[in-house]
Backbone bond lengths (Angstrom), bond angles and torsions (degrees), N, CA, C in turn:
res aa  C-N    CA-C-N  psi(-1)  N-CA   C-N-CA  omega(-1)  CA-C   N-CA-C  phi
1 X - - - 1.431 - - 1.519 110.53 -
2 X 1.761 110.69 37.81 1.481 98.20 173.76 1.847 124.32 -59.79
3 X 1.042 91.27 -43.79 1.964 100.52 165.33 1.161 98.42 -36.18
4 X 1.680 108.15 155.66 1.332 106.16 163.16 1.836 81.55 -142.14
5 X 1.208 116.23 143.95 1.730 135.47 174.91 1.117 110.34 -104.69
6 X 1.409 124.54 136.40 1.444 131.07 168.18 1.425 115.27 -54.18
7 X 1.392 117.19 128.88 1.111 139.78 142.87 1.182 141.84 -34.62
8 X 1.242 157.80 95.65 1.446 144.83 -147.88 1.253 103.45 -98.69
9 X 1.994 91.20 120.79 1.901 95.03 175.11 1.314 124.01 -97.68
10 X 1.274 121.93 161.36 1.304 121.59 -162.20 1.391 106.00 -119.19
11 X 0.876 129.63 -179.30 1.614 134.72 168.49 1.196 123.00 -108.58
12 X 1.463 100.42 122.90 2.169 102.73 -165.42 1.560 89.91 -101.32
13 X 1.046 116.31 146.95 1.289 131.33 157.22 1.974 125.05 -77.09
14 X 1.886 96.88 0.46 1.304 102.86 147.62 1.528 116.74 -98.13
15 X 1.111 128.88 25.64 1.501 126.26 -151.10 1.432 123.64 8.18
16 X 1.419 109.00 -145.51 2.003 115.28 -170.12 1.217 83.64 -75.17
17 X 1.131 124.16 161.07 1.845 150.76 141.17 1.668 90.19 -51.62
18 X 1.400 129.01 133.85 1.651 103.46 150.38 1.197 121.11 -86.67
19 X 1.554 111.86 141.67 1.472 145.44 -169.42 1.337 95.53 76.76
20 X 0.995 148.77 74.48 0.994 130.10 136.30 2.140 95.61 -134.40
21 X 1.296 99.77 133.31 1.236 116.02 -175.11 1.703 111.40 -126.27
22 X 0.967 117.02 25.17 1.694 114.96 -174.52 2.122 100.02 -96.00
23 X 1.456 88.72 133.56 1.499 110.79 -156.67 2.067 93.99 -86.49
24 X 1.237 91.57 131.83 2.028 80.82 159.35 1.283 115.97 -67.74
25 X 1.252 112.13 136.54 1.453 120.36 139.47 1.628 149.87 -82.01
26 X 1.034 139.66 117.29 1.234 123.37 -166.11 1.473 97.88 -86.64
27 X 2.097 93.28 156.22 0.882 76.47 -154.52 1.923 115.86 -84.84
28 X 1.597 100.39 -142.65 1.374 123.22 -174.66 1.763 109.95 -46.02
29 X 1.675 86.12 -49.27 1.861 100.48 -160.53 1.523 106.31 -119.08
30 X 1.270 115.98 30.63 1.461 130.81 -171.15 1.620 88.14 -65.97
31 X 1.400 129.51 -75.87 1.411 134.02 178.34 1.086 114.10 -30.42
32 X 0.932 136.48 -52.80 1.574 136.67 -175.30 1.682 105.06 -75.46
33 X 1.173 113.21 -43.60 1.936 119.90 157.85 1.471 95.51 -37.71
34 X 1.190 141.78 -86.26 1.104 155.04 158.56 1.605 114.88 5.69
35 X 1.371 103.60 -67.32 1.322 107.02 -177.94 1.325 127.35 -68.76
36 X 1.316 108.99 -35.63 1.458 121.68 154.08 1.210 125.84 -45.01
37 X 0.987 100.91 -75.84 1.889 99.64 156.17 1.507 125.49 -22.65
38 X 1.378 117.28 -67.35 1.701 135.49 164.35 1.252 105.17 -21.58
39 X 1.717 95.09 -57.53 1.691 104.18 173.80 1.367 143.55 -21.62
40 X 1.424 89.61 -53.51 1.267 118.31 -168.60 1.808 119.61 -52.67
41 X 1.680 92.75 -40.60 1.371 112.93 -155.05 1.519 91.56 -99.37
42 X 1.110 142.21 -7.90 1.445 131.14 -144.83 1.629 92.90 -121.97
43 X 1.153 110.48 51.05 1.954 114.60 177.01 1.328 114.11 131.27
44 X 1.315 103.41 -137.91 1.511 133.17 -162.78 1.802 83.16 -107.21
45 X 1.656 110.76 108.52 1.108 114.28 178.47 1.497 131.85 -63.45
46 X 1.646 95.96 -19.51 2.006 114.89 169.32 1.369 104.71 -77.69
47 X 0.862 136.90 -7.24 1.552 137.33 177.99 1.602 109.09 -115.88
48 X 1.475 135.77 -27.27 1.034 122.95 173.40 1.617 137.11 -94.06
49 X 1.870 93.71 -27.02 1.459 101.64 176.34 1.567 115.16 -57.18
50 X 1.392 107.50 -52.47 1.226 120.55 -155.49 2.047 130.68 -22.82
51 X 1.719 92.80 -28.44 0.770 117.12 -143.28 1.449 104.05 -88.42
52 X 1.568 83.57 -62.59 1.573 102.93 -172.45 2.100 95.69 -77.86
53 X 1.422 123.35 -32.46 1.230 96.79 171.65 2.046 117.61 -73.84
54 X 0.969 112.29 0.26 1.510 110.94 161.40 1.316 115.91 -66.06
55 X 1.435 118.56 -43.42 1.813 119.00 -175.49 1.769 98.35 -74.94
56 X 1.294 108.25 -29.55 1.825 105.45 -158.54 1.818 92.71 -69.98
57 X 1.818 117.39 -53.35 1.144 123.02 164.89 2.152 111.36 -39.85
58 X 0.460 94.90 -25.74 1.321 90.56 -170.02 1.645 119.38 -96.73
59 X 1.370 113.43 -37.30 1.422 129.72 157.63 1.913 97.94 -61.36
60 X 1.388 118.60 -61.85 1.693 102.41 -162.16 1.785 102.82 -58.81
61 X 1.344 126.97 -18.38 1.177 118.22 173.71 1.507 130.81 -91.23
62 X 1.228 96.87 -11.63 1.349 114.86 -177.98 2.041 114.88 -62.63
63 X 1.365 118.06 148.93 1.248 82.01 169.59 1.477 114.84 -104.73
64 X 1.531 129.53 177.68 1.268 133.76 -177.18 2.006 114.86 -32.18
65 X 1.285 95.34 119.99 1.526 89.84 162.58 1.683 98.01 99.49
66 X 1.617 121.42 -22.25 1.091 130.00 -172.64 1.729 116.67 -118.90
67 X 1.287 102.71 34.64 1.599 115.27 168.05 1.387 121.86 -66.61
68 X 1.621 106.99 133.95 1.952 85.10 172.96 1.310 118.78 -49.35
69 X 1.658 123.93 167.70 1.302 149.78 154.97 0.992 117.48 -104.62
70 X 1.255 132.30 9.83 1.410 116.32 150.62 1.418 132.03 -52.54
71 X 1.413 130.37 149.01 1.208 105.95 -170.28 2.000 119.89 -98.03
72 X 0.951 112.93 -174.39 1.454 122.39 -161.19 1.287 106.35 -70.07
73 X 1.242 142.53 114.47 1.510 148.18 145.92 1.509 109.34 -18.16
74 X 1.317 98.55 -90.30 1.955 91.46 177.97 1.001 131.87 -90.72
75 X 1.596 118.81 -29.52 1.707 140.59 -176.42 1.330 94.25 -63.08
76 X 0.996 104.22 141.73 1.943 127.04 174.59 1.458 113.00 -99.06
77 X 1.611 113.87 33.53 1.509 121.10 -164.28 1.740 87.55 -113.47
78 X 1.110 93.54 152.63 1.930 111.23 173.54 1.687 103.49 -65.36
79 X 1.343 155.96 174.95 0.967 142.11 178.85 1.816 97.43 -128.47
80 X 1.431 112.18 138.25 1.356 107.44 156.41 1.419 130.37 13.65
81 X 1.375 128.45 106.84 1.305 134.67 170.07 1.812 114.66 -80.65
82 X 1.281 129.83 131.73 1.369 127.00 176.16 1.753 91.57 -78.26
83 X 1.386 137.17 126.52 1.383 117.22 138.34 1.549 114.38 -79.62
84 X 1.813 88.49 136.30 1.587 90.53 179.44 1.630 117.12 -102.17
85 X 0.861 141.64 111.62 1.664 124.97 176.11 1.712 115.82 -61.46
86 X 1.107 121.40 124.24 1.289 132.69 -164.09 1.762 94.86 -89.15
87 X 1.302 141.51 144.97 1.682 132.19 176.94 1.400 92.32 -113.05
């Protein structure tokens, strides 16, 4: 998840703080949230979640930088790269 994708802002009826300019991020395992979801709609929901909520479980526990790489069930997105340092 080196990419990072815009966030969609909304309009608060407290507006901006002024000066303060720091952007949301979504998060780590939002994609895999995502896919789960996809899940949902794409069949017989006992047969489709299972799968993709195993990677989403596994990314929210994971720590930073250490998300599965497996790739995406329905999303057409590349999945998480490990960088490895070579010695």
């Amino acid at each position: 998840m080196g990419e990072t994708r815009p966030v969609p802002r909304r309009e608060s009826p407290w507006g901006m703080p002024e000066g303060e300019h720091r952007q949301p991020k979504a998060h780590r395992c939002n994609d895999r949230a995502e896919d789960v979801i996809q899940a949902c709609f794409e069949g017989n929901p006992f047969k489709t979640v299972p799968g993709p909520f195993k990677l989403f479980w596994q990314c929210m526990r994971s720590k930073p930088g250490e998300e599965p790489t497996e790739p995406y069930t329905y999303l057409q997105l590349d999945p998480a790269k490990r960088e490895v340092e070579l010695e």
